[in-house]
C-alpha positions as CSV (number, residue, x, y, z in Angstrom):
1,X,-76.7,77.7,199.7
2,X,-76.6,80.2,202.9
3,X,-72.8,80.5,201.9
4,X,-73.5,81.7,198.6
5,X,-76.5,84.0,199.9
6,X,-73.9,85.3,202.1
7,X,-71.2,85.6,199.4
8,X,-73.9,87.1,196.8
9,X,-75.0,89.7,199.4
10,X,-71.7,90.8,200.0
11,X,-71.0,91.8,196.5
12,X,-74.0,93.8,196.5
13,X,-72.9,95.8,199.5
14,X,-69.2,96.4,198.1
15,X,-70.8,97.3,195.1
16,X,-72.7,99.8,197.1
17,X,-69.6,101.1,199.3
18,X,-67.6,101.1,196.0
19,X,-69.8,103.8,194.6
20,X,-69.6,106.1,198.0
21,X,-65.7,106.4,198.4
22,X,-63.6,108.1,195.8
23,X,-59.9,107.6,195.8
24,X,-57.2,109.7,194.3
25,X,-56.0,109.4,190.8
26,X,-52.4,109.8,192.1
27,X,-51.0,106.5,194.0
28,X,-47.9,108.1,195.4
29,X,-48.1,111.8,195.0
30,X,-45.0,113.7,195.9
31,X,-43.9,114.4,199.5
32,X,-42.1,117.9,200.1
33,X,-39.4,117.9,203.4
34,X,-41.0,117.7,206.9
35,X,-38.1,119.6,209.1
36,X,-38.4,119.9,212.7
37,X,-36.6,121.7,215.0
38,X,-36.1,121.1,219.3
39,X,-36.5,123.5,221.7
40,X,-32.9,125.2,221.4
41,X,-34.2,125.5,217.8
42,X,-31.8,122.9,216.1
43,X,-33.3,120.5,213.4
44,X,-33.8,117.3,214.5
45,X,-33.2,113.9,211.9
46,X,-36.3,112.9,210.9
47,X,-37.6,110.1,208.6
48,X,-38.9,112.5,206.0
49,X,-36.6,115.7,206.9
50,X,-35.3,115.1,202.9
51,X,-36.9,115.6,199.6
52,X,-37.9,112.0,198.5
53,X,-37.8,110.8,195.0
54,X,-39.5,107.8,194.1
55,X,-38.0,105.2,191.8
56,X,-39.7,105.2,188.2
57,X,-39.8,101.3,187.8
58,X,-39.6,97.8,189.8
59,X,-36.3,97.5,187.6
60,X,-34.8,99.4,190.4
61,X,-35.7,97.5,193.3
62,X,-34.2,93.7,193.2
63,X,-35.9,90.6,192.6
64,X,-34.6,89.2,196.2
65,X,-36.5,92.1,197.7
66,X,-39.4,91.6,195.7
67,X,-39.6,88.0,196.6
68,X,-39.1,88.7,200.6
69,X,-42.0,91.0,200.3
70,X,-44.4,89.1,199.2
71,X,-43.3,85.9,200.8
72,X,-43.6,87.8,204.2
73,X,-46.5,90.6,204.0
74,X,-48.6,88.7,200.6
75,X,-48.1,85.8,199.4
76,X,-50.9,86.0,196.9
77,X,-50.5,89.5,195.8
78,X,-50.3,88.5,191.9
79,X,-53.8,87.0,192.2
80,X,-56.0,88.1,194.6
81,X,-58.1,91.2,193.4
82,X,-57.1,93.7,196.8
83,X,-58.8,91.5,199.3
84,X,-57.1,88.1,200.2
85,X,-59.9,85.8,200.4
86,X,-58.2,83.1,202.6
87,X,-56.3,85.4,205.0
88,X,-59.7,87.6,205.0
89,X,-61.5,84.8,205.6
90,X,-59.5,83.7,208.6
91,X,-59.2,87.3,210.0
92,X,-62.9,88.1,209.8
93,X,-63.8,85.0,211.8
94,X,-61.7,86.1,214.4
95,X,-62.7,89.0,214.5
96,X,-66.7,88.5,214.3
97,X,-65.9,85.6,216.9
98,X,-63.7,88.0,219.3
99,X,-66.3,91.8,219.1
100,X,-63.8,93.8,217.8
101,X,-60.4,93.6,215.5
102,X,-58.3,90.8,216.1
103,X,-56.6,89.7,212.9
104,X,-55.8,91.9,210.1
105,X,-55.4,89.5,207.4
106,X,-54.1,92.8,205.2
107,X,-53.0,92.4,201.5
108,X,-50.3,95.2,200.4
109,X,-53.2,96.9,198.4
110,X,-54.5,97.1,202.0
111,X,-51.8,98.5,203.2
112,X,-51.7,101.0,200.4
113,X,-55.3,101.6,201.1
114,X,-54.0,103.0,204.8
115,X,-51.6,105.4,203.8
116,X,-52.6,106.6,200.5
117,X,-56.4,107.7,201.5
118,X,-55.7,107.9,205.3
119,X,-59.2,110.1,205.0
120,X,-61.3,107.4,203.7
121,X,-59.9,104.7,205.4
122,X,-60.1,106.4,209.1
123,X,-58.3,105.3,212.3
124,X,-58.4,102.9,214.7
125,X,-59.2,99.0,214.8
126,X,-62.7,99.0,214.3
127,X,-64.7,96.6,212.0
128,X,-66.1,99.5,209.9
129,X,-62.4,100.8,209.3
130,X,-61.1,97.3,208.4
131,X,-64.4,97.6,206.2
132,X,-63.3,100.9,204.7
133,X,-60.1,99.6,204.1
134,X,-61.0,96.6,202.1
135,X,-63.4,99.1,199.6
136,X,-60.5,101.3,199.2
137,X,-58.2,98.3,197.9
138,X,-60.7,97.0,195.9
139,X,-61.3,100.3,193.7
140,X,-57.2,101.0,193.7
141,X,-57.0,97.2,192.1
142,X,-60.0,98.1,189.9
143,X,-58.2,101.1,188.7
144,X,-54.5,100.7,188.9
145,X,-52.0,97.6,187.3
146,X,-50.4,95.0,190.4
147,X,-47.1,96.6,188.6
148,X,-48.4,99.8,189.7
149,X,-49.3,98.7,193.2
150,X,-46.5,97.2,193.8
151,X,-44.0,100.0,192.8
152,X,-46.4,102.4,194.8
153,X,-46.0,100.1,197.7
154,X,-42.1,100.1,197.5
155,X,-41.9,103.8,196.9
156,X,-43.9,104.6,199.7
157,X,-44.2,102.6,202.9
158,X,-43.1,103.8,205.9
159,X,-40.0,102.3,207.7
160,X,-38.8,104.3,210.2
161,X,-35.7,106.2,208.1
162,X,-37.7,108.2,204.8
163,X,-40.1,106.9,202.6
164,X,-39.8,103.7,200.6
165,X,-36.7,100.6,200.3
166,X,-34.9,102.8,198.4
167,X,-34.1,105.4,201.2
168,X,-34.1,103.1,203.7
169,X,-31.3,100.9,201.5
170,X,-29.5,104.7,200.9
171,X,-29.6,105.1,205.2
172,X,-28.5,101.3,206.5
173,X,-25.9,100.1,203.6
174,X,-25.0,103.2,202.2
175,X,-26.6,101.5,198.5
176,X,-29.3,101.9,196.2
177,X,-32.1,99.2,196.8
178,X,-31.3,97.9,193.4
179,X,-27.8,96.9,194.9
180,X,-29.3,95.1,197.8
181,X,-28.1,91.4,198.6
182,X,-30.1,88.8,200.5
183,X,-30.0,89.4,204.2
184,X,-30.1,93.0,203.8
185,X,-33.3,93.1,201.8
186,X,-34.7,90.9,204.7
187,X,-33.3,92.9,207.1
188,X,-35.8,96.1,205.5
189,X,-38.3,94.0,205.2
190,X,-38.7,92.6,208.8
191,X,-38.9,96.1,209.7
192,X,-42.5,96.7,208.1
193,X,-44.4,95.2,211.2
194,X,-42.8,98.1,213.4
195,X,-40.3,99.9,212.4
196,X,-39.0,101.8,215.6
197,X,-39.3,98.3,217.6
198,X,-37.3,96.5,215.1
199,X,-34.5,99.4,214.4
200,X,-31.1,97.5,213.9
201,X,-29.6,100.7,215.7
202,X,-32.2,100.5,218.8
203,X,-32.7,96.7,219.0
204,X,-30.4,95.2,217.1
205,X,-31.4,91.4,218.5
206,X,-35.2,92.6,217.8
207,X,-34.0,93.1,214.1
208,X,-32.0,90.3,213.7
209,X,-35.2,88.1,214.9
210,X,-37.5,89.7,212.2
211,X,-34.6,89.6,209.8
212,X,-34.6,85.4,209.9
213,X,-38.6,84.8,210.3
214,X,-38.7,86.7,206.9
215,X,-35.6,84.6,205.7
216,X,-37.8,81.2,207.0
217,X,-40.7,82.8,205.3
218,X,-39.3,82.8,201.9
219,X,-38.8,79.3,201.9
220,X,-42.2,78.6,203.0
221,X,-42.9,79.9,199.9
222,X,-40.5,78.5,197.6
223,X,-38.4,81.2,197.2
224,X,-35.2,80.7,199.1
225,X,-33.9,77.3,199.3
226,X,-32.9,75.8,202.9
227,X,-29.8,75.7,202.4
228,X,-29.4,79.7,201.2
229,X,-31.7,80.5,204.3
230,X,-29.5,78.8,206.3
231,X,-26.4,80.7,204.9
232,X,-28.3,84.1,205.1
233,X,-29.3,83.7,208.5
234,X,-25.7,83.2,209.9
235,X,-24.5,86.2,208.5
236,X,-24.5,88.9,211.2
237,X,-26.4,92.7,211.1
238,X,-23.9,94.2,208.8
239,X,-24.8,98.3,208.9
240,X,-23.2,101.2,206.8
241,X,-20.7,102.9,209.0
242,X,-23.0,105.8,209.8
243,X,-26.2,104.0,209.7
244,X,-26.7,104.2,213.9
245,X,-24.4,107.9,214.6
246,X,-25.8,111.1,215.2
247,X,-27.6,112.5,212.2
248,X,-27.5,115.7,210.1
249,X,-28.3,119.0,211.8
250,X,-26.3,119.6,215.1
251,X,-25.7,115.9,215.9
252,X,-28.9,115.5,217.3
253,X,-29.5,111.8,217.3
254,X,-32.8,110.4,215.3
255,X,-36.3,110.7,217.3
256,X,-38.1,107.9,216.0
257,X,-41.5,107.9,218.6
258,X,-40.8,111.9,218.8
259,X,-41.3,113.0,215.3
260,X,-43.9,110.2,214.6
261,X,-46.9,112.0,216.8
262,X,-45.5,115.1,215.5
263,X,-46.7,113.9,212.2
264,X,-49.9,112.4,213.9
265,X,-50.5,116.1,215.5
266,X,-49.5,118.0,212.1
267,X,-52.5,115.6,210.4
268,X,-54.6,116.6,213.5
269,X,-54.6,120.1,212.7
270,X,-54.5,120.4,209.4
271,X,-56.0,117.1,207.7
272,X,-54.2,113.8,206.4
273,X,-54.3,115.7,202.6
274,X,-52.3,119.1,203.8
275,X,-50.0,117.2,206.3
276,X,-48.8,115.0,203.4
277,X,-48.1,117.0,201.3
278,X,-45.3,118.1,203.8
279,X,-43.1,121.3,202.8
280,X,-42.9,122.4,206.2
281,X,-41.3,123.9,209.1
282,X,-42.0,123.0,212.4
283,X,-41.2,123.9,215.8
284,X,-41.0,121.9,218.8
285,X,-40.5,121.2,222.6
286,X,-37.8,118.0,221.9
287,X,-35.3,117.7,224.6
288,X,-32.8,115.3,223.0
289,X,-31.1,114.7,226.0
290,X,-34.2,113.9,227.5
291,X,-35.5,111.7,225.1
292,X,-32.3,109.5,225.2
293,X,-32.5,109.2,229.1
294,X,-36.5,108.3,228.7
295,X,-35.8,105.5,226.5
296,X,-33.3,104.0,228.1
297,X,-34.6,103.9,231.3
298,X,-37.9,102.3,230.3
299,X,-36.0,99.4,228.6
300,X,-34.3,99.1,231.5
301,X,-37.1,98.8,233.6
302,X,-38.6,96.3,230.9
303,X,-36.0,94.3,230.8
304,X,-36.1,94.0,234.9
305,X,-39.9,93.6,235.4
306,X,-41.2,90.2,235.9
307,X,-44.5,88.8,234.9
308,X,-43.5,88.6,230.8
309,X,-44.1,92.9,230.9
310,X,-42.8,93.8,227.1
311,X,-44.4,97.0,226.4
312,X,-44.6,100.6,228.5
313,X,-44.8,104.1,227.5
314,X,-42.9,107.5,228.8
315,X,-44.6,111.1,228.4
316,X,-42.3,113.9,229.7
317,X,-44.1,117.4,230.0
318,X,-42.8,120.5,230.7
319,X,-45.5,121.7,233.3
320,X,-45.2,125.5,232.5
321,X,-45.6,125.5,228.8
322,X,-47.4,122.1,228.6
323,X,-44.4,121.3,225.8
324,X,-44.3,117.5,224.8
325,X,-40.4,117.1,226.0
326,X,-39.6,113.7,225.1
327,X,-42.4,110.6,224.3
């Protein structure tokens, strides 16, 4: 009985929050070129520096992909109704148990929720964001097809090289995502949980890793036999030629963290709705050079610290013009 209290008075406050947060009628609106320029005033290769097109129908994205998805970020997308009530369920205890968020138990309408209507949703990894979050997937459920959903969520997320599988596929193999084969499709989507941490070109064991728990994943969900896991997870990183070399625009090699909190500062200044609209030209401190240098000396202090240290940070100002020079 106190269960279904609980449950009955929670559905009367999502009703309520439903009514209080209107979302787009757009899932994916169109993104215009972000191009950024260092300080010698050369563009540097950034994730959105192109024009993206999104693809006009899940025909155009592989069933292997499809099923890697899922298997790895929601395994019950075609059912649940936004919120996954199990993995919710198991996240919120955690978190109510630990103060603050733990878990994220997110469904790929969750995800969505995030980066479609970053100004309802908020920041940070507070309980009333994760709250926000879970109203926001409910209404784009309520309003929009899981076929719509899901081809909003392929089109769009975020990993590290454009916007989407397809441009990611275009950047690693030198293919269309429809043309992807098993370990590559796995590769992309290991990358979701961070996708500078688990480049192939910057940590190539890091991706492999991810590559094969999302391989091990799929059969956990009956998707992928042993015995085709097996095979798919002896088959080594295989890149496009050009996939890791300097990029377009005066060989300046790809600033992952640098052009991230440049897109963090452009949404800083001039809201989440103007920044993403993109269709703009921006200036910058970057000192390539630097960058490379700052990078690889903090991996290889990592990699010589004791005590199971995984994680630092470098910030490299320029004292006179308080320029960000490298991050």
């Amino acid at each position: 009985a106190l269960l279904a209290a609980g449950a009955a008075a929670g559905v009367a406050l999502l009703g309520l929050g439903l009514l209080r947060l209107p979302i787009h009628n757009e899932l994916a609106p169109m993104r215009g070129p972000l191009l950024l320029y260092d300080r010698q005033n050369r563009p540097i290769a950034a994730a959105d520096a192109q024009q993206h097109r999104d693809q006009g129908s899940l025909d155009a994205f592989p069933t292997v992909l499809v099923d890697a998805l899922l298997s790895s970020e929601d395994n019950r997308f075609w059912w649940h109704p936004g919120v996954d009530p199990i993995g919710t369920g198991r996240a919120l205890l955690a978190n109510l148990l630990g103060g603050r968020v733990l878990e994220g138990g997110s469904t790929l309408t969750q995800q969505l929720a995030r980066s479609l209507q970053p100004e309802l949703v908020g920041d940070g990894e507070s309980l009333s964001r994760k709250w926000r979050e879970l109203l926001v997937a409910l209404q784009l459920e309520a309003r929009f097809s899981k076929q719509e959903l899901l081809l909003a969520y392929l089109n769009r997320v975020y990993l590290g090289v454009g916007w989407g599988f397809d441009d990611a596929a275009r950047h690693y193999f030198a293919k269309p995502a429809r043309q992807l084969e098993l370990p590559e499709a796995a590769l992309l989507v290991g990358l979701l949980p961070s996708p500078n941490g688990y480049s192939p070109c910057s940590n190539p064991e890091a991706a492999l890793a991810a590559r094969n728990r999302v391989l091990l994943k799929m059969v956990d969900n009956g998707k992928l036999s042993p015995e085709a896991a097996r095979q798919a997870r002896r088959q080594p990183v295989a890149l496009a030629g050009r996939a890791c070399s300097a990029q377009a625009g005066g060989g300046q090699p790809a600033a992952s963290y640098y052009t991230d909190q440049v897109r963090r500062d452009l949404a800083a200044l001039l809201g989440d709705e103007v920044a993403a609209e993109g269709n703009f030209l921006v200036s910058t401190h970057f000192d390539p050079l630097l960058q490379q240098v700052a990078q690889r000396k903090l991996q290889e202090l990592l990699q010589r610290s004791g005590g199971g240290v995984t994680q630092g940070a470098v910030v490299v100002l320029d004292s006179r013009s308080s320029g960000l020079l490298a991050i």
